[in-house]
TIGU-406453 format. One record per residue (C-alpha): x, y, z; residue number from 1. Coordinates in nm, 3 decimals. Example, Ala and Ser with C-alpha at 12.3 -4.5 7.8 and 13.67 -1.06 7.14 Angstrom:
2
         X         Y         Z   pos
     1.230    -0.450     0.780     1
     1.367    -0.106     0.714     2
REM end
This chain:
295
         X         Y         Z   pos
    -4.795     1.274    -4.209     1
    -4.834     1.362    -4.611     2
    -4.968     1.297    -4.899     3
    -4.809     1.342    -5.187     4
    -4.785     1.249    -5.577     5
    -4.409     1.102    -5.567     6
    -4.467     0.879    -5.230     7
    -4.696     0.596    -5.228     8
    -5.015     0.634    -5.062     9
    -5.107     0.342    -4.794    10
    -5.186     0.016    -4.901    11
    -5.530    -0.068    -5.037    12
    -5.510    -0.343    -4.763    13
    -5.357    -0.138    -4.480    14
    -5.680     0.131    -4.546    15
    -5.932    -0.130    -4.546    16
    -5.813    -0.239    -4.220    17
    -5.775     0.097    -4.066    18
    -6.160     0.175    -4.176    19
    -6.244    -0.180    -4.003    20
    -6.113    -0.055    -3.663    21
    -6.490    -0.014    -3.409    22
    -6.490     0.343    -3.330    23
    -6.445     0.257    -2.951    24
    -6.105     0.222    -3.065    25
    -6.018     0.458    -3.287    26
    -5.680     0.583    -3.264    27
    -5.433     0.780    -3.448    28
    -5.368     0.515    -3.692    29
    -5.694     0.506    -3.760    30
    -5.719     0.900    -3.780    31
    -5.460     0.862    -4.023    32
    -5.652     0.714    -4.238    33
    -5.988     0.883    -4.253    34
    -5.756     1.174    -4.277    35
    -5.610     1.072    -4.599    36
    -5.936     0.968    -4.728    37
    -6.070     1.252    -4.673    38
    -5.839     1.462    -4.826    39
    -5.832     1.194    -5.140    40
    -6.161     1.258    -5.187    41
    -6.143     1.634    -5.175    42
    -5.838     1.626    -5.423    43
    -6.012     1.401    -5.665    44
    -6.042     1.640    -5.909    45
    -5.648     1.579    -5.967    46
    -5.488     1.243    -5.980    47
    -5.114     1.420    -5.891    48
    -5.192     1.428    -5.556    49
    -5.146     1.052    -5.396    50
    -5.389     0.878    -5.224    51
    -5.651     0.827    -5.563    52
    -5.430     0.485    -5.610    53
    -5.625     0.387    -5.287    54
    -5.947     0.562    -5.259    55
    -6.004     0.696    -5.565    56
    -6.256     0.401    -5.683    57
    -6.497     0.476    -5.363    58
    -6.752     0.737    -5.436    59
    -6.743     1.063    -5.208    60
    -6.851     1.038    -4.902    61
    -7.139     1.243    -4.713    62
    -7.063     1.592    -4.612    63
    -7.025     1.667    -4.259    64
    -7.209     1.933    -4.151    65
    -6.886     2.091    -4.008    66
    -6.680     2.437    -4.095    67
    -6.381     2.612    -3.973    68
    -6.282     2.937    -3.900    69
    -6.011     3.192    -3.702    70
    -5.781     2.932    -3.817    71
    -5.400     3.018    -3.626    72
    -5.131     2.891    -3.710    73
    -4.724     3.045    -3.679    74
    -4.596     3.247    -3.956    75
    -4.343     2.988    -4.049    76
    -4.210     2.601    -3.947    77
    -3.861     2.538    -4.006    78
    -3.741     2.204    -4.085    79
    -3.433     2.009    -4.082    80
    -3.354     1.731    -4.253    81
    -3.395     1.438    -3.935    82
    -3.559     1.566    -3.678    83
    -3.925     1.550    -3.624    84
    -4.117     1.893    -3.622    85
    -4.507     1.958    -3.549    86
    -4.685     2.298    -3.561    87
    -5.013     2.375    -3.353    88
    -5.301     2.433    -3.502    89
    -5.551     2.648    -3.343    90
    -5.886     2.672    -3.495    91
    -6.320     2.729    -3.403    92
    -6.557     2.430    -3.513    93
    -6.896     2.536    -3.606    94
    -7.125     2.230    -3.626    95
    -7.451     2.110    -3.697    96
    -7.702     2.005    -3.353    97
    -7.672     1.653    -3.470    98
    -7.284     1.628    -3.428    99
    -7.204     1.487    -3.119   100
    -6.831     1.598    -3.144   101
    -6.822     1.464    -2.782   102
    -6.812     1.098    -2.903   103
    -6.545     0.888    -2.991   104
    -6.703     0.815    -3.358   105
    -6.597     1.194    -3.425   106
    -6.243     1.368    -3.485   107
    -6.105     1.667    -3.667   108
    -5.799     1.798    -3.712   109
    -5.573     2.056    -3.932   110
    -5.392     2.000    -4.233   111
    -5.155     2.210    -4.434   112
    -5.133     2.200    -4.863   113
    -4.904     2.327    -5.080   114
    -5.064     2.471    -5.394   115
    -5.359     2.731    -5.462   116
    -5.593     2.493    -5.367   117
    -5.690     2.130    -5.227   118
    -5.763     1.995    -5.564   119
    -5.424     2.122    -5.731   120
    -5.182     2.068    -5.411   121
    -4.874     1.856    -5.525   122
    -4.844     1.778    -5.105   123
    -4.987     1.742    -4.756   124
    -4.957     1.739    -4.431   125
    -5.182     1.636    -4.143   126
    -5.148     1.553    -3.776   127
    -5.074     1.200    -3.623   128
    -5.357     1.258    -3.369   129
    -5.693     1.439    -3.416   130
    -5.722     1.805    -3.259   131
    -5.879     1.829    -2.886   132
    -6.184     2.059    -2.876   133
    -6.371     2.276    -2.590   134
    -6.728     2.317    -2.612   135
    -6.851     2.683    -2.596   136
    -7.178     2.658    -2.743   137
    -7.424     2.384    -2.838   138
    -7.256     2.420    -3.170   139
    -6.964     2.577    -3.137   140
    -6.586     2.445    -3.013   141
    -6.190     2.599    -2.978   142
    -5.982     2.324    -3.094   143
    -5.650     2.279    -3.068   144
    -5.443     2.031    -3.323   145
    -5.060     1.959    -3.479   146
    -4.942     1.905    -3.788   147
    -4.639     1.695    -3.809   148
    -4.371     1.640    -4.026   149
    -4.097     1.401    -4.065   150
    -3.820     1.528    -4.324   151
    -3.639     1.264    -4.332   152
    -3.939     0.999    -4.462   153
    -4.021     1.161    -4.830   154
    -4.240     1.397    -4.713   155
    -4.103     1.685    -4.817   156
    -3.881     1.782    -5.156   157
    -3.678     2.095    -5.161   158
    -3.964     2.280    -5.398   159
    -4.210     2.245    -5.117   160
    -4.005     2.533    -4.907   161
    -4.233     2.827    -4.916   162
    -4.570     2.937    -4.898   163
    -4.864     2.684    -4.779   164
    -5.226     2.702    -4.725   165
    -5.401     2.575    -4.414   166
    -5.745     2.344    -4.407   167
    -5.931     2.171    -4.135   168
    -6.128     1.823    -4.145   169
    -6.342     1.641    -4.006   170
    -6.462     1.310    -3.998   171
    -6.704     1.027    -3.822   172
    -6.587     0.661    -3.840   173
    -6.871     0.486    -3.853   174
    -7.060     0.679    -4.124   175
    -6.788     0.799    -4.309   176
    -6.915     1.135    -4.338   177
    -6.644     1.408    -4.384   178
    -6.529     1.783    -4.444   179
    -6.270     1.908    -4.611   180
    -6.259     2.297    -4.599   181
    -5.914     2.520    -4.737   182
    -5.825     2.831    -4.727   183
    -5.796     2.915    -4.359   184
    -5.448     3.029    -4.315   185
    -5.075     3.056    -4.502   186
    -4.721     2.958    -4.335   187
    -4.400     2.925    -4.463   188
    -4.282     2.575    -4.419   189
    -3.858     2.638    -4.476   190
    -3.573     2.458    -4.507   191
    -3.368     2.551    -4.197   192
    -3.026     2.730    -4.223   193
    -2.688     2.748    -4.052   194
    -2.463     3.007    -4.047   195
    -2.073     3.008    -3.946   196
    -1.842     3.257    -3.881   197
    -1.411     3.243    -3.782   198
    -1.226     3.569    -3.787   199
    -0.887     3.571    -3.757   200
    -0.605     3.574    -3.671   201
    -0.690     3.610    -3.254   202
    -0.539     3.782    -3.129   203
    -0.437     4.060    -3.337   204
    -0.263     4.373    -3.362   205
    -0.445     4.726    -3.382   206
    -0.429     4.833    -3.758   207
    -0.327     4.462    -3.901   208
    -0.569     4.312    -4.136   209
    -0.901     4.083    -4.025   210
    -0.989     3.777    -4.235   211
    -1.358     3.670    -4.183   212
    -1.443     3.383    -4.330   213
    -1.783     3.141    -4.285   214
    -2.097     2.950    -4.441   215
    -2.455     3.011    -4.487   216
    -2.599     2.622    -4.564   217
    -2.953     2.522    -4.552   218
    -3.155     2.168    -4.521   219
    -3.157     1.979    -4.841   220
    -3.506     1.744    -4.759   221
    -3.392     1.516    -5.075   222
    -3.116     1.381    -4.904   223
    -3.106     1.458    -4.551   224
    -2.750     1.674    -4.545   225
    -2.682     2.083    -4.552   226
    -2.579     2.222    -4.841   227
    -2.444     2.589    -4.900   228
    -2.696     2.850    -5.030   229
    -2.522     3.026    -5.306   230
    -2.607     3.374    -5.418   231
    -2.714     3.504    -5.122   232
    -2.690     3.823    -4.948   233
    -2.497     3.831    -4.611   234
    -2.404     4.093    -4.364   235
    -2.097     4.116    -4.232   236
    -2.167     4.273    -3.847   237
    -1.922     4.395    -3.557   238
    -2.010     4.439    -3.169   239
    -1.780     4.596    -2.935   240
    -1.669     4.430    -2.608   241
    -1.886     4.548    -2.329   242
    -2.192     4.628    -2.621   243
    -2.490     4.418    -2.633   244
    -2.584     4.591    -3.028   245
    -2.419     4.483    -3.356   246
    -2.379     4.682    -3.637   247
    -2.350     4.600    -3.997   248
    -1.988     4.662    -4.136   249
    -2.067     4.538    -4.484   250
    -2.268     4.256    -4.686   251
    -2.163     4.004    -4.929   252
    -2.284     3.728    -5.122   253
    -2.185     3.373    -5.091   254
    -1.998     3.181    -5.336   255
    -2.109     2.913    -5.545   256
    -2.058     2.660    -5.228   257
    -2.207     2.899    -4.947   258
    -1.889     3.034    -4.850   259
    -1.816     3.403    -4.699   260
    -1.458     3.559    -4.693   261
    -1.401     3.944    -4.684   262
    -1.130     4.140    -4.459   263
    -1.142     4.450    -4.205   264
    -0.873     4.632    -4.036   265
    -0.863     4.550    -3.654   266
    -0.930     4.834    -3.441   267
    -1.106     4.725    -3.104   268
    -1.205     4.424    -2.900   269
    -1.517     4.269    -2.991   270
    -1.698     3.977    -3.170   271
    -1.756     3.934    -3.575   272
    -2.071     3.769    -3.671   273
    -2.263     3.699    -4.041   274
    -2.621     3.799    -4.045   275
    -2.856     3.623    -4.270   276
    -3.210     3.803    -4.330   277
    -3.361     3.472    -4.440   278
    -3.619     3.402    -4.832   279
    -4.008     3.271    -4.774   280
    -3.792     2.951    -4.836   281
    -3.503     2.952    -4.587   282
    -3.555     3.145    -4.237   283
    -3.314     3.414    -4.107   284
    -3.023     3.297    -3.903   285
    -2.724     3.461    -3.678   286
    -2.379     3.306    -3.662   287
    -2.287     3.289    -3.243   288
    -2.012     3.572    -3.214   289
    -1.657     3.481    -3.281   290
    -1.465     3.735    -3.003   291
    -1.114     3.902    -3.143   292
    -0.880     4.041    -2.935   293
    -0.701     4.320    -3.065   294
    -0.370     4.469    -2.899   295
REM end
């Protein structure tokens, strides 16, 4: 789920009747929705991030007397441009003797912004579902939460690839009380990549002259298709039959589409690949070994 200033935040009727739901039966659609309201309300102080169209006229709620901390999360997400993708979340709730987070009334969960801060983030991204939570004090909890993203609804545009920040919140139904807290955690959130690779001819003769050819593409989340990443670095690698190690022959840089072409002189059995080392925006990736035999 997102927020975000170029998608349109839910209905001012579809939030009243979320916040309408008993807190016996809260769910994730109603999660949903305190989630977003809570995180309107932290982002106030900037009407680019969506969500103020619907909650922007009701004053802040109370603060929860909530925090987060050893907030863990993976280094990096990669996303396609269909496919569904969640992260966990792993986190430590520190709350106050009056918060019964045993009872249904309560949830918190992780969130992930893109920005230096809440109240300048241009997106984010929450979980469907609160986070589940393990008592280990009187005030204390390990929870345990996702963050999930769906590329192919608007919820992410190509300058979102990098570096985000990670948050926690909580909220009661009922009340309305909430907690917004940022700056836990960073992850790279990138747009996945392919890489090809086809040397030939196969087979070949011993001295005669390789042509490797292939394509380093990456997710475009604006219109749900690969396109080739020009400009970028690429290493050419060779492992001999029987070898389990490759070893860099050369690198080259992709062409204006994404292509790679360069040539080598055939001189044993074994399997070209290209090599990609991967930006904070676009993960590494290995082409699967194209074998040439040589005679």
């Amino acid at each position: 789920m997102r927020i975000r200033a170029t998608v349109a935040a839910l209905s001012g009727a579809l939030a009243l009747s979320a916040l309408a739901v008993p807190a016996a039966q809260a769910d994730g659609s109603s999660y949903r929705a305190h989630a977003e309201q809570a995180l309107a309300h932290a982002s106030s102080s900037d009407s680019s991030v969506s969500g103020r169209s619907t909650f922007g006229a009701t004053a802040a709620a109370a603060a929860l007397d909530v925090s987060f901390s050893n907030f863990k999360v993976a280094k990096a997400v990669k996303v396609g441009t269909t496919n569904h993708v969640s992260t966990k979340v792993t986190y430590k709730l520190t709350h106050g003797a009056d918060v019964d987070i045993t009872s249904d009334d309560f949830a918190n969960g992780p969130f992930l912004y893109k920005g230096s801060s809440i109240d300048t983030a241009t997106n984010i991204l929450f979980g469907n579902d609160p986070a589940t939570c393990t008592a280990t004090s009187a005030t204390t909890a390990n929870c345990a939460g996702l963050v999930d993203i769906y590329p192919g609804e608007e919820s992410l545009a190509n300058s979102d690839a990098g570096t985000w920040s990670g948050g926690g919140l909580a909220v009661t139904y009922s009340t309305e009380a909430e907690k917004v807290q940022g700056g836990l955690g960073k992850i790279l959130v990138q747009r996945n990549s392919k890489q090809t690779v086809n040397a030939s001819p196969e087979p070949v003769k011993k001295g005669k002259t390789i042509t490797v050819t292939g394509k380093l593409s990456r997710a475009n989340w604006e219109d749900g298709k690969y396109h080739g990443y020009t400009g970028q670095s690429v290493r050419l690698q060779f492992r001999k039959a029987g070898s389990s190690t490759y070893s860099t022959v050369k690198t080259i840089k992709t062409n204006s589409t994404g292509n790679l072409s360069t040539t080598v002189k055939a001189s044993v059995d074994g399997y070209f690949r290209y090599s990609f080392a991967g930006t904070s925006t676009t993960p590494a990736v290995n082409a699967t070994g194209d074998y040439v035999d040589v005679r």
